[in-house]
N, C-alpha and C positions, 0 to 999 in steps of 0.2 A: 404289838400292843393295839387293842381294839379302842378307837378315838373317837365320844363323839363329841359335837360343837356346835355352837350357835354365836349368832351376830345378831343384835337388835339396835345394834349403834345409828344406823341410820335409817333411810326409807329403803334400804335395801336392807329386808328379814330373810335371813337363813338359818340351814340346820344341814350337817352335813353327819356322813360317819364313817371312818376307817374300820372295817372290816374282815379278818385276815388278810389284808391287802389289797381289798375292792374298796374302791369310794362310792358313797351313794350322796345323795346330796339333794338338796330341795332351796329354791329361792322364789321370793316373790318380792315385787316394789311395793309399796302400802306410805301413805303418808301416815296413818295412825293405827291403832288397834293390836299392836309386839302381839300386846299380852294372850290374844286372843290365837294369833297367827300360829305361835312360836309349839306350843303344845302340840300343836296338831301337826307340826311339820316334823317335827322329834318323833314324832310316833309314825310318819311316812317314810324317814329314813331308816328306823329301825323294822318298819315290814318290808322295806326293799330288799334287807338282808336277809329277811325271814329273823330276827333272833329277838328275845327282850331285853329290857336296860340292865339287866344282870347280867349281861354278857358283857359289857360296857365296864374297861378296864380305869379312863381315866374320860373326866369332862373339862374341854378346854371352851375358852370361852373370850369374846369380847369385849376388852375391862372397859372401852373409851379409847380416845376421848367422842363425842358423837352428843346425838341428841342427849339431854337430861334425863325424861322418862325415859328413851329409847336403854341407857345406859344400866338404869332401875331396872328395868324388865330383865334385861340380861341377867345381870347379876343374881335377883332376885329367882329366879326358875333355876341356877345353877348351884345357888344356894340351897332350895328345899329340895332340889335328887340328890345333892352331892350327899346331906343330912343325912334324908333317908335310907341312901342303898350305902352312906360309906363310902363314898366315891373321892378320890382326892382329883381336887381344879390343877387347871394351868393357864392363869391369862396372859390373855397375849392383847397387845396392841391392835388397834383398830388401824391406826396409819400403816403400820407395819402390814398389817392384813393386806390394805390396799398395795402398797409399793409393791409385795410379792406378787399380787396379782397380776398387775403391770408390767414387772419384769419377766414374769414368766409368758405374758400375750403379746407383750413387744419383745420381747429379749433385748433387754435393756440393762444396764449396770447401773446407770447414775441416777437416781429418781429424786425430784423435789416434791414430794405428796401437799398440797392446799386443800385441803376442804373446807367448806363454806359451814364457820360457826355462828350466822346470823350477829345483827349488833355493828357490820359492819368488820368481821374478825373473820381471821381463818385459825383453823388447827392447822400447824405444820412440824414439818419434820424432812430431814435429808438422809437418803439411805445410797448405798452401795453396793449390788448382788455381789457376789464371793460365794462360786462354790454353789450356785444356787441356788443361794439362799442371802434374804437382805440383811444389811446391818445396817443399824442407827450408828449416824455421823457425828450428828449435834444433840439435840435434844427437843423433846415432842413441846411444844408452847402455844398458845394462842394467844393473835396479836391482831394487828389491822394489818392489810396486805401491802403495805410499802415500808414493813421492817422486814419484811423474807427476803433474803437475795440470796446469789451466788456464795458459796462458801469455798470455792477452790474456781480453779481455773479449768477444767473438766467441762464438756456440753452435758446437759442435764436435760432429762425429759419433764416437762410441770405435767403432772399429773394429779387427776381431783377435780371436785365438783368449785374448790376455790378459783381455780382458773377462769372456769366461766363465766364466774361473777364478777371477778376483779381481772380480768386478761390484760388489759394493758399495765394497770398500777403495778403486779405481779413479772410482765416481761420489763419494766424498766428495770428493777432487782439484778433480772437476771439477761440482760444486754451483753451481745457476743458470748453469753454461754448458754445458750440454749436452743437445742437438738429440733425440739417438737413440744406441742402440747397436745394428750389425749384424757379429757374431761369425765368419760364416762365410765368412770371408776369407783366400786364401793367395796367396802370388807366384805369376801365373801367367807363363811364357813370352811369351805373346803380348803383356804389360803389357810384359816386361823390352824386348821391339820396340820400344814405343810410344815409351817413353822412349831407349833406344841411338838410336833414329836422329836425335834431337837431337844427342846427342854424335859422331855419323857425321858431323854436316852443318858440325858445329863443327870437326872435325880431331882429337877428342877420340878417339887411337884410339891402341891399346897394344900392343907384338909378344908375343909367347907367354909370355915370364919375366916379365912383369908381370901375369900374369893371377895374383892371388894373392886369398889368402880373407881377411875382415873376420870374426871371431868375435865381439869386445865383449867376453868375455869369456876371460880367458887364462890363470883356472888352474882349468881345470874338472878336471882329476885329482888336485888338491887336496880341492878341495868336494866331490866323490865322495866324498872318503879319508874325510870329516869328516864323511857322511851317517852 
């Protein structure tokens, strides 16, 4: 199955794509401008392969949680080709993104993913490689960094831009169960691959109005108002 995908979740913009079994892939860091990036990197990966977006069997993509705009953008670009060419989605997790990433450049099993959702919050989530491949433990949330802790007796890697920001509040959580922490981690593209073509091989596949965004977080213009 020919995969291609994109991540606007965060300040790290990608585009990646499975082709006959070649990855090609494009990223760049940006604090702003997805919208500008994202097009023109989808068309770098598809001249890597030499092929057009007709050749392009399924469009997987990153639903969140992540920035707000950043999360729009996605959604939005994978919605007008999925329309256009008939292309059916497959989102995936943006945490999840990150933990596969991690356990596949640590070779790591037990991942605590924190990313830093501004407000004083992280997105979090706890995964488990098996097989290669991660699995959600608990469940994705955004909270303040001294509700994450330990959920088993397992050493855990904290992984994510959350650690950074809250490293201490984050390692009291997780006191004698914790490996390492390695910070510089973001959903890349070529991860959100790894994991869609599970769900490609499952059936697990969704037409264009279902490609919708996962924020965690649903009255950020609220919490704005209240900063």
């Amino acid at each position: 199955m020919n995969i291609l995908a994109l991540d606007t979740c965060t300040e790290s913009c990608s585009a990646a794509l499975l082709y006959q079994g070649v990855l090609y892939e494009c990223v760049e860091m940006t604090q702003r401008g997805h919208s500008d990036l994202i097009l023109g990197m989808l068309d770098n990966v598809l001249s890597q392969a030499g092929i057009r977006i007709s050749s392009v069997d399924t469009l997987a993509f990153g639903r969140g949680p992540g920035s707000f705009t950043g999360v729009r953008v996605g959604v939005g670009v994978v919605q007008g080709i999925a329309f256009a060419r008939d292309i059916p989605v497959i989102p995936i997790s943006s945490l999840a993104a990150v933990a596969q990433g991690a356990a596949d450049e640590l070779n790591i099993d037990h991942i605590a993913v924190a990313m830093d959702a501004r407000m004083g919050e992280i997105y979090c989530a706890s995964y488990q490689r098996e097989n290669g491949l991660v699995r959600l433990l608990d469940q994705e949330r955004v909270c303040p960094p001294e509700d994450f802790a330990a959920n088993s007796s397992v050493q855990w890697v904290g992984i994510g831009t959350g650690w950074a920001e809250y490293d201490a509040i984050l390692r009291n959580g997780f006191v004698d169960h914790l490996d390492q922490v390695s910070v510089s981690h973001y959903p890349h593209a070529a991860n959100i691959i790894k994991l869609a073509q599970v769900e490609a091989e499952a059936g697990r596949v969704f037409p264009a109005d279902k490609a919708m965004p996962v924020y965690l977080r649903n009255n950020v213009a609220k919490k704005k108002a209240q900063q």
